[in-house]
N, CA, C and O of each residue as an XYZ file, in Angstrom:
448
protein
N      12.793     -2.624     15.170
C      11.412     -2.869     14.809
C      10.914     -1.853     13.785
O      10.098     -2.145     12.912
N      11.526     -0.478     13.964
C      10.960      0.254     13.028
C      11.155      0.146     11.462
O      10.264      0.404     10.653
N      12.234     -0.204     11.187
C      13.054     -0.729     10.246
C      11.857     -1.788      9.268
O      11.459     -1.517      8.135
N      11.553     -2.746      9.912
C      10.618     -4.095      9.541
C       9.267     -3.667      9.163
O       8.695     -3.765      8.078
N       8.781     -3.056     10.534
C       7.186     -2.008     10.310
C       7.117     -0.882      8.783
O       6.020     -0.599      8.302
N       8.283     -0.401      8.238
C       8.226      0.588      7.618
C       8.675     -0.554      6.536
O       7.957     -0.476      5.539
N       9.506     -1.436      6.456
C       9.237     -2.354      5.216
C       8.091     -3.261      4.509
O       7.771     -3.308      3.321
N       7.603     -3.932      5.573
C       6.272     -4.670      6.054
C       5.327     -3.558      5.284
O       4.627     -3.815      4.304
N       5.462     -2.125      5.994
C       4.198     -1.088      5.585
C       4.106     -0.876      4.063
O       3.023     -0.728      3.498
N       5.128     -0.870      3.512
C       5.344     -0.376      2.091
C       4.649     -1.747      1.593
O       3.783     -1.510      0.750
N       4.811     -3.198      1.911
C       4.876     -4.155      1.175
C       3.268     -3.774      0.863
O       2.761     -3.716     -0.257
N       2.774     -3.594      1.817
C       1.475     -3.891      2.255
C       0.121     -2.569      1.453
O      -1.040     -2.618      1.048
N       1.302     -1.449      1.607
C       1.027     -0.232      0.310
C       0.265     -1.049     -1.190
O      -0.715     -1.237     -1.910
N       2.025     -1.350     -0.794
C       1.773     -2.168     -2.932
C       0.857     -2.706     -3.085
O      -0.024     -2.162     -3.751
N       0.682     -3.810     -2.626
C      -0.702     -4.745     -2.476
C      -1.854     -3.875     -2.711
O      -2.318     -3.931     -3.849
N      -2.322     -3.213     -2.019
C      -3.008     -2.562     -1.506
C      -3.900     -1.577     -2.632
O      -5.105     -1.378     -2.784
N      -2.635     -1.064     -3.346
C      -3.017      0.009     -4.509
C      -2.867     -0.023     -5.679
O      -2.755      0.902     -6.483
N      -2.854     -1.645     -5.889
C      -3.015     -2.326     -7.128
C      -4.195     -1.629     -8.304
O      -4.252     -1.276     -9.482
N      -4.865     -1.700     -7.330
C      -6.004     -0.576     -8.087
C      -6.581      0.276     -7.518
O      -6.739     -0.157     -6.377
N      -7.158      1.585     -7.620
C      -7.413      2.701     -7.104
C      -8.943      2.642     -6.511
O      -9.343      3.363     -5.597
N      -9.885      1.454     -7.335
C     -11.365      1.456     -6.720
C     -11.990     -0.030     -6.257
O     -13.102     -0.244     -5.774
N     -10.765     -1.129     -6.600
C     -11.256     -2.506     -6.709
C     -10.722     -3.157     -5.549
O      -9.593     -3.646     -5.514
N     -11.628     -3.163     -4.498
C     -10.835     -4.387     -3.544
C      -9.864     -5.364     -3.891
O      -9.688     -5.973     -4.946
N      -9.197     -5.400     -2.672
C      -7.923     -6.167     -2.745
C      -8.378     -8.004     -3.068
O      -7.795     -8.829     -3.771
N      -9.838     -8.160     -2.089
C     -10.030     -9.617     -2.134
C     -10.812    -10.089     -3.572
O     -11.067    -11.274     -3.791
N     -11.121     -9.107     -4.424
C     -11.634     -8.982     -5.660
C     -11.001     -9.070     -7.128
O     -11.404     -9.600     -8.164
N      -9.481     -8.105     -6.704
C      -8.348     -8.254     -7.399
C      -7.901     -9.843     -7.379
O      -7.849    -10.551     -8.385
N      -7.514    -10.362     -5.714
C      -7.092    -11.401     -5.866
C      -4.933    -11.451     -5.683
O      -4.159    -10.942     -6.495
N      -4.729    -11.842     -5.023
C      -3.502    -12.180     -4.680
C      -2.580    -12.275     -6.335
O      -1.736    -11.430     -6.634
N      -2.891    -13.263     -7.106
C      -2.468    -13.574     -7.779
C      -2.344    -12.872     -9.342
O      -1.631    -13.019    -10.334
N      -3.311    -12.153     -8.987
C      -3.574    -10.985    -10.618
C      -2.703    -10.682    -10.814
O      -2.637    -10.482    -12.027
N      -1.422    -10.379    -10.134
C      -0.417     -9.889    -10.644
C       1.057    -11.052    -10.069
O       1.369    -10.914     -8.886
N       1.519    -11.655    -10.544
C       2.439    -12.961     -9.836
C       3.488    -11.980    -10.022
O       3.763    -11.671     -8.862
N       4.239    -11.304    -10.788
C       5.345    -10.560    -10.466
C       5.615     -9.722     -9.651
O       6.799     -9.581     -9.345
N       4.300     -8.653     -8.856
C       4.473     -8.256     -7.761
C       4.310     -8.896     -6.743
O       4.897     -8.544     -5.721
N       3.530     -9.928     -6.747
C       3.966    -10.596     -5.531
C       4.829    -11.720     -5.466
O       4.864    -12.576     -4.581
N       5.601    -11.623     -6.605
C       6.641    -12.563     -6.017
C       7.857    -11.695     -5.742
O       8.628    -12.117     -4.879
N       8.171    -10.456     -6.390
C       8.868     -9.228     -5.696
C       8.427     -8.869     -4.348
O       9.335     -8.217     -3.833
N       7.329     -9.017     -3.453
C       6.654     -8.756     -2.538
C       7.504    -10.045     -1.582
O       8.472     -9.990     -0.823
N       6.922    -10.792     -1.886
C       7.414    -12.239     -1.363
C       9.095    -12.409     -0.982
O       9.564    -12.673      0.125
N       9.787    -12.185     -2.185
C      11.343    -11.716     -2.132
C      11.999    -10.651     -1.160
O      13.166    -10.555     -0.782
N      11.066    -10.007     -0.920
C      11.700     -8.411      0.065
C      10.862     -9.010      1.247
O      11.197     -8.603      2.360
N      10.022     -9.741      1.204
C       9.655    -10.216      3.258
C      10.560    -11.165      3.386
O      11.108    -11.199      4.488
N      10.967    -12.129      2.426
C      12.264    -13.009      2.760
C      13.541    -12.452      3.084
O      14.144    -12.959      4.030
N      14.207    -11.224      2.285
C      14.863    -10.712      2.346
C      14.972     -9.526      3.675
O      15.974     -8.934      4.077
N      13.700     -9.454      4.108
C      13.996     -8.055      5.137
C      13.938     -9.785      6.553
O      14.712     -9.985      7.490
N      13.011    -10.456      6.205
C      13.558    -11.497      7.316
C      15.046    -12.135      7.430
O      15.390    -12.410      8.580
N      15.870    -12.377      6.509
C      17.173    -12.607      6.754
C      17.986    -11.169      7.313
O      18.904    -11.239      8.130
N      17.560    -10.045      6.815
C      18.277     -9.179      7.644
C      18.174     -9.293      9.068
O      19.104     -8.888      9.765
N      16.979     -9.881      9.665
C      16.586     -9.384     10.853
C      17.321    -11.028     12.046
O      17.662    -11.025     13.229
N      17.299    -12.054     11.130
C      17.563    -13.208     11.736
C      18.566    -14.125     11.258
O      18.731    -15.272     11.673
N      18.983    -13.757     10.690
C      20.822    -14.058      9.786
C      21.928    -13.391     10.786
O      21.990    -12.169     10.918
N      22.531    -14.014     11.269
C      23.534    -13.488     12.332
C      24.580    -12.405     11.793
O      24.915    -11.300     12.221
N      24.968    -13.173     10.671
C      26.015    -12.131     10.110
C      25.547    -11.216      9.428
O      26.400    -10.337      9.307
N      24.248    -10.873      8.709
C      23.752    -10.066      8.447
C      23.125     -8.808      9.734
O      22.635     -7.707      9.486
N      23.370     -9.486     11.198
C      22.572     -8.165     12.068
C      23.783     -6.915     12.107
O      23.270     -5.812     11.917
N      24.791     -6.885     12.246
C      26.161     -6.241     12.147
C      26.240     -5.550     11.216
O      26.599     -4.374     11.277
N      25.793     -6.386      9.771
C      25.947     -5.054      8.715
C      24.816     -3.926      8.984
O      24.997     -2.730      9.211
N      23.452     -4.727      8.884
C      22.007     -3.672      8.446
C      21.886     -3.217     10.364
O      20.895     -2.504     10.522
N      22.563     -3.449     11.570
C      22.660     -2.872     12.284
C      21.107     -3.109     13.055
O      20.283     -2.305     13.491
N      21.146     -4.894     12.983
C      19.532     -5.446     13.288
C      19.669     -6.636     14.509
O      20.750     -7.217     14.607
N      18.669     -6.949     15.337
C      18.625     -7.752     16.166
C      17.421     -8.270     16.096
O      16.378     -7.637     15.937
N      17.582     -9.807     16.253
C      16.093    -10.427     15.728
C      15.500    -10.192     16.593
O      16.049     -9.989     17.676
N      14.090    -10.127     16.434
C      12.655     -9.860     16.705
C      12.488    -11.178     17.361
O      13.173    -12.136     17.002
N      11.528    -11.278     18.394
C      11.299    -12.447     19.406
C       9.115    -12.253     18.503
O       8.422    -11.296     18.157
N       8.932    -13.754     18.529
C       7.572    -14.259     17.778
C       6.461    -12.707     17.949
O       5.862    -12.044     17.102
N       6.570    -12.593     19.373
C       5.351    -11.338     19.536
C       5.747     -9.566     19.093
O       4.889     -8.695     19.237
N       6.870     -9.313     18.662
C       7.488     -8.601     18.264
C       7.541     -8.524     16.436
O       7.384     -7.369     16.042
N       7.685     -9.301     15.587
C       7.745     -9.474     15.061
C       5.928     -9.786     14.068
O       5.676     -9.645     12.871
N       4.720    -10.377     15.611
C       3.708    -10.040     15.229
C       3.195     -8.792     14.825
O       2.719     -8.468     13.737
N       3.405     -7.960     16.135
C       2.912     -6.392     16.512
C       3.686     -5.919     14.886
O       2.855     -5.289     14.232
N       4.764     -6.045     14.279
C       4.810     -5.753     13.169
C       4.297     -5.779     11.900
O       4.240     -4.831     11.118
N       3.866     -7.085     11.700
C       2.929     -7.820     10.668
C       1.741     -6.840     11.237
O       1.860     -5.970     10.374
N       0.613     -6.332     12.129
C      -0.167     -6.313     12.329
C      -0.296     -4.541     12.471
O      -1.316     -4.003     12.901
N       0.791     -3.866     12.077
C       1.264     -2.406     12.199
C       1.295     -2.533     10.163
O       1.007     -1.536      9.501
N       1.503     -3.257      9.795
C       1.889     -2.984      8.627
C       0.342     -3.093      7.783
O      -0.063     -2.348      6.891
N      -0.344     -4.277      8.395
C      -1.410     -4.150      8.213
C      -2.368     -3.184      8.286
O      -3.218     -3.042      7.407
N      -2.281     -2.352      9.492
C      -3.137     -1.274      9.466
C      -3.055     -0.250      7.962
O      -3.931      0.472      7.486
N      -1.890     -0.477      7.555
C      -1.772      0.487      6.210
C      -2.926     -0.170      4.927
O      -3.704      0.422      4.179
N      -2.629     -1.536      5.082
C      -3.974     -2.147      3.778
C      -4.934     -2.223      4.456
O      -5.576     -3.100      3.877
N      -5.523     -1.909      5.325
C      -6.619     -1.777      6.017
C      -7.192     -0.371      5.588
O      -8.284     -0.362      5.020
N      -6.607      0.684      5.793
C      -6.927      1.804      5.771
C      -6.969      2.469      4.048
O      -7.655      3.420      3.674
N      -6.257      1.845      3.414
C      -6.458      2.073      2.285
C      -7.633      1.106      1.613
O      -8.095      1.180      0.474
N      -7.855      0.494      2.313
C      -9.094     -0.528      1.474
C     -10.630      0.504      2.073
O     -11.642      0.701      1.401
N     -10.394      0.960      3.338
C     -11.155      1.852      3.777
C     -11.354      3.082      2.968
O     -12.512      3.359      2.657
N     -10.379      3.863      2.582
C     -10.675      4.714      1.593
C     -10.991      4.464      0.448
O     -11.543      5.401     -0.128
N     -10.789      3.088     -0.412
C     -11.346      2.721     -1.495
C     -13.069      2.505     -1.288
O     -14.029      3.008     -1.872
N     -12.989      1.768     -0.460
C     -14.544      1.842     -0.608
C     -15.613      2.856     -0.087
O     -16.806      2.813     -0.391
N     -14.928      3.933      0.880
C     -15.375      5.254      0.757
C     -15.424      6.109     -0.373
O     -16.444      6.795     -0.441
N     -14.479      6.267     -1.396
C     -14.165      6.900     -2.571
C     -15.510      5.741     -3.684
O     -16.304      6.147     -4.532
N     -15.355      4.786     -3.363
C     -16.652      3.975     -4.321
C     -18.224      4.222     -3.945
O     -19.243      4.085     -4.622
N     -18.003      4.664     -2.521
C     -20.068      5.454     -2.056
C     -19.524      6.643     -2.307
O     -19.588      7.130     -1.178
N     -19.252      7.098     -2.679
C     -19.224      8.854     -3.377
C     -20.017      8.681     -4.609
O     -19.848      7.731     -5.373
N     -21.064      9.813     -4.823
C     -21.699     10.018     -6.213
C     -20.255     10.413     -6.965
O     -19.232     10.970     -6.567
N     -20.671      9.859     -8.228
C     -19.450     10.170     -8.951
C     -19.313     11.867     -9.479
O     -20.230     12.670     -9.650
N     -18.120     12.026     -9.624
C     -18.284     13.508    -10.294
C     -17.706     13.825    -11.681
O     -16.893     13.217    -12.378
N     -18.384     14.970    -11.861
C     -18.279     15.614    -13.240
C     -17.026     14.959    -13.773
O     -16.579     14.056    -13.065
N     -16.158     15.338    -15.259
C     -15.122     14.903    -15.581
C     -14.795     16.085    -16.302
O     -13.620     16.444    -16.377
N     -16.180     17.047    -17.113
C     -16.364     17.627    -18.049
C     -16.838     18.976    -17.069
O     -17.651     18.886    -16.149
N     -16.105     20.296    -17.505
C     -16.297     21.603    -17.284
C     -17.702     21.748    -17.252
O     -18.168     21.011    -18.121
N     -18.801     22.500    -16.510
C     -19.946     23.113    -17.160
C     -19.676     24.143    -17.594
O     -18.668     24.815    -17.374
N     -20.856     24.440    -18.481
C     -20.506     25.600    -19.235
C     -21.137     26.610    -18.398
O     -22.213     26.538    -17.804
N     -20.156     27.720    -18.454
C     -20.010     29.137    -18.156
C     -21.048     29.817    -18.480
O     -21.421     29.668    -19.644
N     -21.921     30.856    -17.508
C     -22.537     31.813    -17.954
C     -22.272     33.196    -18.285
O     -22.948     34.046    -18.865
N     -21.043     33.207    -17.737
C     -20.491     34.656    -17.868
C     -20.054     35.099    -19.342
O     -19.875     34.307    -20.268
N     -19.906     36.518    -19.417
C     -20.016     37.055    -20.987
C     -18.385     37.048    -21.368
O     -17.921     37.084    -22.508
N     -17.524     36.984    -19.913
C     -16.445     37.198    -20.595
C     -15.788     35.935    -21.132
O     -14.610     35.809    -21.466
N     -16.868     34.913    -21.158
C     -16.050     33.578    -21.667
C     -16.698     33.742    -23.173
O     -15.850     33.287    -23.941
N     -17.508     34.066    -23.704
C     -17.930     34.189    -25.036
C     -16.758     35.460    -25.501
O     -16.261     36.355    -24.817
N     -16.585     35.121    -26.875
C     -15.954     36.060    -27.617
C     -16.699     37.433    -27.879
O     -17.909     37.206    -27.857
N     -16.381     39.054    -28.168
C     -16.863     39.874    -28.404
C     -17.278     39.741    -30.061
O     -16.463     39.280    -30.861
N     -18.476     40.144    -30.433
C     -19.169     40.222    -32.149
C     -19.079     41.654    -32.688
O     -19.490     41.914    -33.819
């Protein structure tokens, strides 16, 4: 299970941090079709590891029974959850400076 949760989690990363301040349901699934069809490819792919017979022997996997395999989906989720949480915490922040203020001290002026 850990195996799936920590693949699942990453998928769910990507998604997730498409952009640094723009919700995910704002972005939109589709804004980007090459990551999610790379996205799409590695949940197909980590599901044949897990339920492909001859594949459990190599990657050293045993399929997941329906509620097992939920609790995963729903572990992986907590990761785009929590990052959508910090996006829109980081978006009610007053914004900040970008630009130095200027210095009052003498030793930042040159000597005359």
């Amino acid at each position: 299970m850990v195996f799936t949760v920590l693949t699942l989690a990453q998928m769910a990363h990507v998604i997730a941090i498409r952009s640094e301040s723009e919700p995910i349901w704002r972005l939109g699934l589709w804004s980007n079709r090459p990551l999610l069809c790379a996205v799409l490819l590695t949940f197909a792919l980590q599901l044949a590891t897990i339920y492909v017979p001859w594949l459990n022997p190599i990657f050293r996997t045993e399929p997941l029974s329906l509620g097992e395999l939920a609790l995963c989906i729903g572990a992986a989720l907590v990761v785009l959850v929590v990052v959508e949480i910090e996006k829109a915490w980081r978006r009610s922040q007053p914004q900040r400076r970008t630009t130095p203020e200027p210095s009052d001290s003498a030793l930042d002026e040159p000597a005359t």
